[in-house]
C-alpha positions as YAML, in Angstrom:
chain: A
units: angstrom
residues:
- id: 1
  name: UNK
  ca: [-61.54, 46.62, 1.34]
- id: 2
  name: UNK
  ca: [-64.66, 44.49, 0.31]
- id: 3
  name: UNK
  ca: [-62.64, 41.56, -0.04]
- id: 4
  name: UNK
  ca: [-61.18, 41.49, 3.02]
- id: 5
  name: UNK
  ca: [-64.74, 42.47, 4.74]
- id: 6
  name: UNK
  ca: [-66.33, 39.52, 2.75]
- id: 7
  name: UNK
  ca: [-63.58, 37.16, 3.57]
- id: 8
  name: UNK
  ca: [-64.21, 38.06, 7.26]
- id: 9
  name: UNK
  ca: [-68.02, 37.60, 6.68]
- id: 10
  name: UNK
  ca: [-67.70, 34.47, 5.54]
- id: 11
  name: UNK
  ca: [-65.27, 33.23, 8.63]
- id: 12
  name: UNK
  ca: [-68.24, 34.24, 10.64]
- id: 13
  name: UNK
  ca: [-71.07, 32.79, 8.79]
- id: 14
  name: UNK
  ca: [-69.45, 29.31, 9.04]
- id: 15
  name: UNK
  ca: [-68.11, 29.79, 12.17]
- id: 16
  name: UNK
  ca: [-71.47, 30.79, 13.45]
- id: 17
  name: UNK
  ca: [-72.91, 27.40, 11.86]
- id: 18
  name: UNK
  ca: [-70.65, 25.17, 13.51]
- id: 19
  name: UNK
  ca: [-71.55, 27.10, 17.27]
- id: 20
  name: UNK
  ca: [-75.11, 26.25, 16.06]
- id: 21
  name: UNK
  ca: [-74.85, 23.14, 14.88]
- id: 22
  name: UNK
  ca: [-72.66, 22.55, 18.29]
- id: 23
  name: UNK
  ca: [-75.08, 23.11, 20.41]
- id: 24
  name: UNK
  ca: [-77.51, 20.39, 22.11]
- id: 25
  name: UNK
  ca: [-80.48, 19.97, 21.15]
- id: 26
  name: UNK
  ca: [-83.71, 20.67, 23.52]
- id: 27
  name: UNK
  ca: [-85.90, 18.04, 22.52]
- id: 28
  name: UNK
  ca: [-87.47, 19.93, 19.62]
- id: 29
  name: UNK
  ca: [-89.60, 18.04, 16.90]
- id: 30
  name: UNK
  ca: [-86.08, 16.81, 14.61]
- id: 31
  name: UNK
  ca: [-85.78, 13.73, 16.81]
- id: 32
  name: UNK
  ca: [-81.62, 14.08, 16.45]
- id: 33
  name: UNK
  ca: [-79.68, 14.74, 19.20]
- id: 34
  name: UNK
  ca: [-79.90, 15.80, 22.80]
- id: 35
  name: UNK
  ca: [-78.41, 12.96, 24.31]
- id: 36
  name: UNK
  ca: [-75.82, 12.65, 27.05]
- id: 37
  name: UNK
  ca: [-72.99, 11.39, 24.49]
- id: 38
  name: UNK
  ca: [-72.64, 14.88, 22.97]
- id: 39
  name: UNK
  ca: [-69.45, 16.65, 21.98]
- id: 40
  name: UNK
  ca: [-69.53, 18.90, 24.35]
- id: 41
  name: UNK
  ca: [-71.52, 18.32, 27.68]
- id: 42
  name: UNK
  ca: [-72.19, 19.90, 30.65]
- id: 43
  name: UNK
  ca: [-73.51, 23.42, 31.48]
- id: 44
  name: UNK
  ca: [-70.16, 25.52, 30.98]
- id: 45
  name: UNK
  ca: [-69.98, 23.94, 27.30]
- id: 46
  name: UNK
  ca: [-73.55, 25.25, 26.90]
- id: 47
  name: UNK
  ca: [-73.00, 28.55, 28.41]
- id: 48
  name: UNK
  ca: [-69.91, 28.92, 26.14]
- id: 49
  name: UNK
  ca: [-71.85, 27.66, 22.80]
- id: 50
  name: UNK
  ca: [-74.72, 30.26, 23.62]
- id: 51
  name: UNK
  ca: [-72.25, 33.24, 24.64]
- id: 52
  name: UNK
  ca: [-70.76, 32.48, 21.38]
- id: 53
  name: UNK
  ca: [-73.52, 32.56, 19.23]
- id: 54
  name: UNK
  ca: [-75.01, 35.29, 20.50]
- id: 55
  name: UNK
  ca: [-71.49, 37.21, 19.40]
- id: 56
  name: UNK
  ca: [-71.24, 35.53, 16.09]
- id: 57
  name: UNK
  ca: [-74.60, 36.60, 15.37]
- id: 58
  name: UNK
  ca: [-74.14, 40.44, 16.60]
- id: 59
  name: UNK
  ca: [-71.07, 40.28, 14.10]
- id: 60
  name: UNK
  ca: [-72.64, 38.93, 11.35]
- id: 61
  name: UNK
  ca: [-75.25, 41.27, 11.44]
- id: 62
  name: UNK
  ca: [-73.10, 43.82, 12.14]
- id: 63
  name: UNK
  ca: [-70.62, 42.63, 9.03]
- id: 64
  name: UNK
  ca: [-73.55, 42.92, 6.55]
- id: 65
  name: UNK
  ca: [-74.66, 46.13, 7.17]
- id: 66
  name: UNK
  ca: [-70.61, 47.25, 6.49]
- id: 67
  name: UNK
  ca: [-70.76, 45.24, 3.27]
- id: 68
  name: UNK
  ca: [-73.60, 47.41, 2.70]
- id: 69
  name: UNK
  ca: [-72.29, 50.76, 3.49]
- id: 70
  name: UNK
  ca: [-68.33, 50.46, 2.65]
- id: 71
  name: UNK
  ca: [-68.94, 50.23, -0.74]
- id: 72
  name: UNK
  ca: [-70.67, 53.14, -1.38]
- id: 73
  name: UNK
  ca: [-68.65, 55.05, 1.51]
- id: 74
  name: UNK
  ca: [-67.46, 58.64, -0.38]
- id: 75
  name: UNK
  ca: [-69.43, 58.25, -2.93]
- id: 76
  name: UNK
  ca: [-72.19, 61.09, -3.45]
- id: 77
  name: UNK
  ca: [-75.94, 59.68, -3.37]
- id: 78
  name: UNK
  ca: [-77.68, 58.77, -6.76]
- id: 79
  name: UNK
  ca: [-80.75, 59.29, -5.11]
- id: 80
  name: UNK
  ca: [-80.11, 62.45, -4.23]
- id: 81
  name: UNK
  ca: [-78.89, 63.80, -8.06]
- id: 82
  name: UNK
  ca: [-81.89, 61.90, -9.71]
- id: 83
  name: UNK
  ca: [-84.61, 62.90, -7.59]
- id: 84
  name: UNK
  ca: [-86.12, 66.35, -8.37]
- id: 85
  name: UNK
  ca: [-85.01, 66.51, -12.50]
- id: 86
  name: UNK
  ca: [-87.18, 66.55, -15.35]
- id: 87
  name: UNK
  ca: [-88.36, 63.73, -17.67]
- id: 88
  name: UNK
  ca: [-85.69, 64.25, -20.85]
- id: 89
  name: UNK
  ca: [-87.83, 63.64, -23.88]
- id: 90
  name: UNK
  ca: [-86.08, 60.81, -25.72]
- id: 91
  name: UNK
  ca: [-84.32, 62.29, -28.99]
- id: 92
  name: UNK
  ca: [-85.98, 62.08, -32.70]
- id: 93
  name: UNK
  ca: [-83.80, 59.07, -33.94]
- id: 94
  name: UNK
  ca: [-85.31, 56.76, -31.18]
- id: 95
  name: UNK
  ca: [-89.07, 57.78, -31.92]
- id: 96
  name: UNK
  ca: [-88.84, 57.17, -36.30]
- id: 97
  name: UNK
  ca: [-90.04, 53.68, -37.07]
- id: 98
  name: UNK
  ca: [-87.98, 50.90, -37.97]
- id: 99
  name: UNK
  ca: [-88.22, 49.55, -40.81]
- id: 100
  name: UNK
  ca: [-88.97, 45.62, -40.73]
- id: 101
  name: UNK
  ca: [-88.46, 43.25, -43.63]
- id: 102
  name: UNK
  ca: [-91.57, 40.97, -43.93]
- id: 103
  name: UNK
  ca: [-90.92, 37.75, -46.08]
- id: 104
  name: UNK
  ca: [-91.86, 36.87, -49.10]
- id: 105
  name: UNK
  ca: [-94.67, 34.33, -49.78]
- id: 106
  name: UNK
  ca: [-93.41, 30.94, -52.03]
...
């Protein structure tokens, strides 16, 4: 299932680059673009390229918080069992020293 949802997310994410990158410039600072020879003129093309990247972006927002969720769907909350136990004390074999070999001087 997280395949196919990530598959799907990533149809969106570069379909939602191309509507963006689609879309004419309005004379901001990158000095690119904006002019009449687009690939799409006229204000239906415009209309269309904003509509759509308005949905693309609900859906790819929408997509992420699923890959969030699905995953974990059914399964019972870690936070839940970990949250309220006591500390374990750690067990005697982990607290002895260790013995370290220190070399001998030439």
């Amino acid at each position: 299932m997280t395949t196919i949802l990530l598959t799907i997310h990533f149809i969106i994410s570069v379909a939602l680059v191309v509507a963006v990158l689609l879309q004419r410039s309005e004379g901001g600072a990158l000095g690119m673009g904006g002019g009449p020879s687009g690939l799409m003129s006229g204000r239906a093309a415009g209309d269309m390229l904003t509509k759509a990247t308005g949905i693309l972006g609900a859906a790819f927002f929408v997509m992420s918080i699923l890959l969030t969720v699905v995953p974990n769907w059914g399964k019972g909350s870690i936070d839940s069992d970990i949250i309220g136990q006591q500390i374990e004390s750690a067990p005697e074999a982990l607290d002895a020293e260790i013995p370290v070999e220190k070399p001998e001087p030439e």
